[in-house]
N, C-alpha and C positions, 0 to 999 in steps of 0.2 A: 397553553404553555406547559402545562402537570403533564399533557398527553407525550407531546416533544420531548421534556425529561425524559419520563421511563423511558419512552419507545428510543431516543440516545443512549442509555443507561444501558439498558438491554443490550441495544446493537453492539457498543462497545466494551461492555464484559464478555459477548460473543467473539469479539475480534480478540482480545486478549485470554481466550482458551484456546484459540488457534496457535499458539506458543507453542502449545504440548504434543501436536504432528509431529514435533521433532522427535518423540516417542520410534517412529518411525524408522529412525536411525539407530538404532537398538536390535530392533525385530527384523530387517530387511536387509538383503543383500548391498552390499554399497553399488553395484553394478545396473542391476533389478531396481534400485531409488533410482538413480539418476537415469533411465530410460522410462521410468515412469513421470518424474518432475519435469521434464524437458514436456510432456504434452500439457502439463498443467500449467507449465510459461505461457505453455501457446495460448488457452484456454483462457488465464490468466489476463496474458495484454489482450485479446476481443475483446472482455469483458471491460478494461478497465475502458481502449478504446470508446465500446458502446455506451458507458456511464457517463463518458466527457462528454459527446457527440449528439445521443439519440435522448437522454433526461436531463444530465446538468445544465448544458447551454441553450439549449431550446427555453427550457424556463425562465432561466434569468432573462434572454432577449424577449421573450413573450411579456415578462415584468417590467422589463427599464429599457430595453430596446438594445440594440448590437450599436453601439456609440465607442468614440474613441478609449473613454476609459475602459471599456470590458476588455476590448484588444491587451489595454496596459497590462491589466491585473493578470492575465492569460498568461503575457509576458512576464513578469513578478515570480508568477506561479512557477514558472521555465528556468529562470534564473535562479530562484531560492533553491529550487533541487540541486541544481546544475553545482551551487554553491557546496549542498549539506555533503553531496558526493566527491565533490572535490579533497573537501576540509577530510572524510574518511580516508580515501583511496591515497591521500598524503600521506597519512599518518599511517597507513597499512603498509606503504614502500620504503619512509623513513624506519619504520621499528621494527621491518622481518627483516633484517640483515641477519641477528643472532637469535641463539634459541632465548636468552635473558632476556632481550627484550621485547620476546613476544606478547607479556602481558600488560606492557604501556597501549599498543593497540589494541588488546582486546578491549582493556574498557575504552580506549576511542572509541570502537564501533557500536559496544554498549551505549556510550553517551548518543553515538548518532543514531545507532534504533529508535532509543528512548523517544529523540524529537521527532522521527520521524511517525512513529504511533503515537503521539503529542499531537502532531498536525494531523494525522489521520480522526484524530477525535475532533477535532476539529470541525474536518471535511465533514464526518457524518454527522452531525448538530448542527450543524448549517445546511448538510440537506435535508434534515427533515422539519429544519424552518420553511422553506424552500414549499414542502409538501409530503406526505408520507410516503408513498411511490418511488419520490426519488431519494426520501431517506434511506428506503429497505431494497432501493437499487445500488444505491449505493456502498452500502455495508453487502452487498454478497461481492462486488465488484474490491471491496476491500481484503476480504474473508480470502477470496481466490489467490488474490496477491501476494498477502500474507503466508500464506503454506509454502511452497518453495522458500521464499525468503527466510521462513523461520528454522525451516529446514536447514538452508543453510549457515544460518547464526548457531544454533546449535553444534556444528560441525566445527564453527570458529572456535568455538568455546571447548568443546572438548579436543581438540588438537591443541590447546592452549595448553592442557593438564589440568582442565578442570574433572572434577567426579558430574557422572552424571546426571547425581541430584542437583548438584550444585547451580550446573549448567542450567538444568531446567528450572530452576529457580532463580538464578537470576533475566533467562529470557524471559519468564512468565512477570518478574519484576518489571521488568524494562516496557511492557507488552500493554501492565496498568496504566503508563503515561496516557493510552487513550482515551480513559476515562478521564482525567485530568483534561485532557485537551478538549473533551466536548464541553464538561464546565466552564471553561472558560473561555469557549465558543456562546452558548447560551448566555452567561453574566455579558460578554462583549455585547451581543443583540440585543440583551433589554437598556443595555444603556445608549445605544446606537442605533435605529431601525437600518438606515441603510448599511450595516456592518455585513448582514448577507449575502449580499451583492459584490461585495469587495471578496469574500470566504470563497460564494462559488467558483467565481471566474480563477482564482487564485487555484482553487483545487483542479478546475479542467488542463492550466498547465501543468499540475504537477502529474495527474495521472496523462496527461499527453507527453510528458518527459519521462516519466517510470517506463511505459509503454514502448514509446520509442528508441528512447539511448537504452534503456539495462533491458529488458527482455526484448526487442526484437532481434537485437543483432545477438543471442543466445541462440537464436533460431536458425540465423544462419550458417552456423558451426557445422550445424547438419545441411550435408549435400546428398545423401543418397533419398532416391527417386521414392520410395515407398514411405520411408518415414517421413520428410517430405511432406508430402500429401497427409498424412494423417494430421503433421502440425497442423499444415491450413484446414483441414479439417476441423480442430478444435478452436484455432484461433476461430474463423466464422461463426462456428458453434456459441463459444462468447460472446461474440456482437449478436448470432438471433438472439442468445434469452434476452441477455436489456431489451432486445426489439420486443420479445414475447412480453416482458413484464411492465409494457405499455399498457399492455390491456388487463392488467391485474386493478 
């Protein structure tokens, strides 16, 4: 159990310096960002894809079997998303009307980051309950996701009229909810063994709803034939390495 702390501790102080890519929006062309982030979407849902698909669910069915409740939790996992993005994208359409009340949804979106890298601490403390393999598959499968995203929080925050310290402090705020969230993944599993089983299937929907509703259809914005192809290029690219880090 000592090993699973740190190796969660770790992973989830890694995921929350991923905040600071939004550095990137400083140094970089805003033009040059967004034709580079568009492949890391792609890159991005394979991998999250290959995480749900080719480690988390194999495991848990290999441990308790593919039974009606894994369906549920799968379904949970679908919904809860379906939920957090709702309750954002509301609160994004009721408060940009004017430019005053653009800072009641910035910290909406703050609050809903926060949960969101909450349950992502989560997810990763219950995969490396799970095994270590799919712990440290799982945290790169997180890490990928996180970049773009942060990127674009970043972007929220300073269109808001935040300074760019500020910004980045409080993403990188919002970013530590992971670490929170895997203690209190961990404390759930020692007082519950089957508490794992309910986490993973829970997190296959949710990286099967991130994947599918918010970065696929990002992909299909792009229609021309070159770029294109390099997406699916990246996106496959995503799903081999989880394939590759099978064998790690």
């Amino acid at each position: 159990m000592v090993n699973v702390l740190i190796n969660s501790l770790i992973s989830v102080l890694i995921v929350s310096m991923v905040s600071f890519i939004g550095i990137l929006t400083f140094l970089v062309n805003e033009k040059k960002l967004k034709r580079m982030t568009i492949y890391l979407v792609s890159f991005s849902a394979g991998a999250l894809f290959g995480d749900a698909f080719i480690h988390m669910l194999p495991e848990t069915v290999e441990k308790v079997g593919f039974g009606i409740n894994t369906s549920l939790f799968i379904m949970v996992g679908i919904i809860s998303f379906f939920i957090l993005e709702k309750i954002i994208n509301w609160h994004h359409y009721h408060y940009s009307h004017t430019k005053e009340q653009t800072h009641p949804f910035v910290f909406t979106n703050l609050i809903g980051d926060a949960s969101h890298n909450f349950i992502d601490g989560l997810i990763i403390a219950a995969s490396y309950l799970v095994s270590t393999s799919v712990g440290i598959a799982t945290t790169v499968a997180v890490v990928l996701h996180e970049m773009p995203q942060e990127i674009g929080d970043l972007g929220i925050l300073l269109h808001a009229g935040f300074s760019k310290g500020k910004a980045l402090l409080f993403n990188f705020v919002t970013a530590l909810m992971a670490v929170l969230g895997a203690i209190v993944s961990l404390i759930l599993a020692s007082y519950a063994e089957g508490m794992i089983f309910i986490l993973i299937p829970f997190a296959v929907g949710g990286f099967i709803y991130v994947a599918g509703s918010d970065l696929i259809p990002e992909l299909h914005k792009e229609i021309e034939i070159k770029k294109s192809l390099l997406q699916l290029l990246a996106f496959i690219l995503g799903i081999s390495i989880m394939a590759v880090m099978l064998l790690l």
